[in-house]
C-alpha positions, 0 to 999 in steps of 0.5 A: 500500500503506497501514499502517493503525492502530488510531487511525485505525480508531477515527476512522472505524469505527462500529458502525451500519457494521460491523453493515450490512456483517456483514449484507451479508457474510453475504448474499453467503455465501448466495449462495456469492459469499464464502469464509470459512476457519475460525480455525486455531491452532499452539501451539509450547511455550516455553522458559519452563513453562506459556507456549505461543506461539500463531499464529492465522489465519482468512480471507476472500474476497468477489466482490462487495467484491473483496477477501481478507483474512488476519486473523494473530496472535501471542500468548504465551499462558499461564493462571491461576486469578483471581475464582474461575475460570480465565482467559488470559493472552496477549502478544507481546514484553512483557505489554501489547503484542499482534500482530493484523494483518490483511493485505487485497488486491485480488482482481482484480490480486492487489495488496496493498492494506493491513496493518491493526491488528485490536485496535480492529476485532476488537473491533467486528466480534465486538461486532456480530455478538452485535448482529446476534443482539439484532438478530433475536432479543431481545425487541422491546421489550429495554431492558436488559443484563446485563454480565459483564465490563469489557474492550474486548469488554464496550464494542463488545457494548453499542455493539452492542446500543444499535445493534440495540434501544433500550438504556436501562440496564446492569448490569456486574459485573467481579472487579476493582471498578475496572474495572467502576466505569470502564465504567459511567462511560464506557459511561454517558456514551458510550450517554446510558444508565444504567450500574449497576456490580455487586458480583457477576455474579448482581446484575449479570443479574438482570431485565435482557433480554439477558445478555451475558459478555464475559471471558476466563475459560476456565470458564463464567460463566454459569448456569441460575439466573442465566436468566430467561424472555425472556432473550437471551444472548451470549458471546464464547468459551463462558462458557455452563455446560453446563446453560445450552443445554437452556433456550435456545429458539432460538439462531442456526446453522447458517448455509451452510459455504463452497464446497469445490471440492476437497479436505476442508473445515475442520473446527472442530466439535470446536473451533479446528483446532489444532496442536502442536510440543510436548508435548501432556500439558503443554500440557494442564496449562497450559490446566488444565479444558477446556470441550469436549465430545463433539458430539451430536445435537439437534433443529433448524431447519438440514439433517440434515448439520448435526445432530451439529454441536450444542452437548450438551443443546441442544434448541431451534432452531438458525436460520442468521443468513442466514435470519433476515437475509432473513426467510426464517425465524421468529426468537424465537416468544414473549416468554417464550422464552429466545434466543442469539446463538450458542453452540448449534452448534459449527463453522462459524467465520465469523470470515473473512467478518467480516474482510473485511467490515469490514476492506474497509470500513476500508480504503475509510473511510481512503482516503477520510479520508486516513488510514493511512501510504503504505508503498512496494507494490513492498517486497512484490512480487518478480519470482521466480516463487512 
């Protein structure tokens, strides 16, 4: 049993690896040899006003990789109006210190094998499948990028797209002029590219191939004017304003659900399941504006079951990222269409698959390294039937 933290992970998880095994993770899923459980949150309401704490999980089994991986947060969480939005706040114990762990085991013994720090590959694998989307639908020739956003998410998104197209410059806006100055200085030398920081979000997108927005900000950042034909868009938590999805083209959903046995499957259409010890109207209030909609009906390349499952006011193609991985479906159909690496179809979370894709592959990395702190295996096993 090993505790793996986040310097190790960063010492030997690379991003060309993260996107190979997301792509063969997801190739598994096709063939129903791996079960991806959608995020599932519980609120519990704090002693202090408008802080809730928040427990997070998702899941994932692979057959092939022999594996199941627990991805388990804790936050305190509260939200604020900054930059002319809306954003989160989270911690755990004390502002600066966050609890994401993932908890990895064997499925042929059942043996736990390892407890992972998730902050440096939760970055990665939430980076590299927007890649993946850059990958299958950008423009061939895409050279340039739009960045909203400075943060951690911001620098494994540009990683990403480096990987999947020849990127040759980025423009970055972030409120905080400092921190858009510090990434474009580090991504600059990182990348050997051009980074160009932006004194606002409209300069820092416009001409550029792929328009990505990496905040945390709870209201959209991203606009209809800001859209340009060719375009390809990423997001990481619904920065898309609404009228943004009827100009996407074709936008990547609708991949397979999980396999259900028995029992009634996760719905996340509606969002994160989410439940509640509390008072739901204050909870409400601390949130403030709520991005949700109604489901509708739309056109699109998935099976009929899957049609209510749209985003309101997409009208383009939803092509599953199965499909487009084994070229069994036609991504991007002209260089003037504009293209996202996800955001039209709401549920059908694949955060599990990601989890144990490439939490397997750290594990795998660190034992071969030497790296991770041996913690004795038998302090968590009993011998009391569970």
């Amino acid at each position: 049993m090993f505790f793996i933290n986040n310097d190790d992970v960063k010492r030997i998880l690379k991003i060309d690896d993260t996107l190979r095994v997301l792509e063969d993770g997801h190739r598994e899923l096709a063939r129903q040899e791996l079960v991806a459980r959608p995020r599932v949150d519980i609120y519990t309401e704090t002693d202090n006003e408008g802080s809730f704490h928040r427990w997070g999980t998702m899941e994932g089994s692979s057959k092939g990789l022999r594996r199941h991986a627990i991805r388990m947060k804790s936050d305190v969480v509260s939200w604020r109006d900054h930059g002319g939005g809306r954003v989160e706040d989270k911690y755990c114990v004390q502002p600066g210190l966050f609890c994401g762990l993932i908890f990895l085991f064997d499925t042929n013994t059942g043996e736990p094998l390892a407890i992972i720090n998730e902050g440096y590959l939760q970055h990665l694998r939430v980076g590299a499948l927007a890649g993946l989307g850059a990958k299958y639908l950008a423009k061939s020739d895409a050279t340039t990028v739009g960045m909203l956003g400075a943060g951690g998410m911001a620098r494994s998104h540009l990683m990403a797209f480096a990987a999947a197209r020849p990127i040759k410059q980025v423009k970055v806006y972030s409120p905080t002029p400092a921190n858009r100055e510090a990434y474009a200085k580090e991504m600059s030398e990182l990348l050997d590219l051009e980074a160009i920081p932006c004194a606002s979000a409209e300069e820092a997108v416009k001409g550029v191939d792929i328009l990505s927005s990496c905040t945390n900000s709870v209201v959209p950042t991203v606009f209809a004017p800001m859209l340009e034909p060719g375009m390809h868009l990423t997001q990481v938590a619904g920065e898309f304003a609404p009228e943004v999805y009827a100009r996407i083209d074709v936008g990547i959903g609708g991949d397979p659900s999980s396999q259900v046995v028995q029992g009634i499957p996760v719905d996340d259409s509606e969002g994160f399941t989410t439940y509640l010890a509390g008072n739901v109207d204050a909870l409400n209030q601390a949130m403030g504006p709520s991005r949700r909609q109604p489901r509708e009906a739309a056109r699109n390349d998935a099976d009929p079951a899957a049609r209510s499952r749209m985003t309101p006011g997409f009208r383009g193609r939803a092509v599953p990222l199965v499909d487009l991985i084994a070229g069994a479906k036609q991504g991007r159909k002209s260089d003037e269409g504009i293209s996202s690496s996800g955001g039209v179809a709401r549920g059908g979370g694949k955060q599990g698959l990601q989890f144990v894709t490439v939490a397997s592959l750290v594990y795998e990395k660190a034992r071969a390294a030497g790296l991770g702190r041996e913690v004795p295996t038998e302090w968590f096993l009993q011998d009391i039937r569970d």
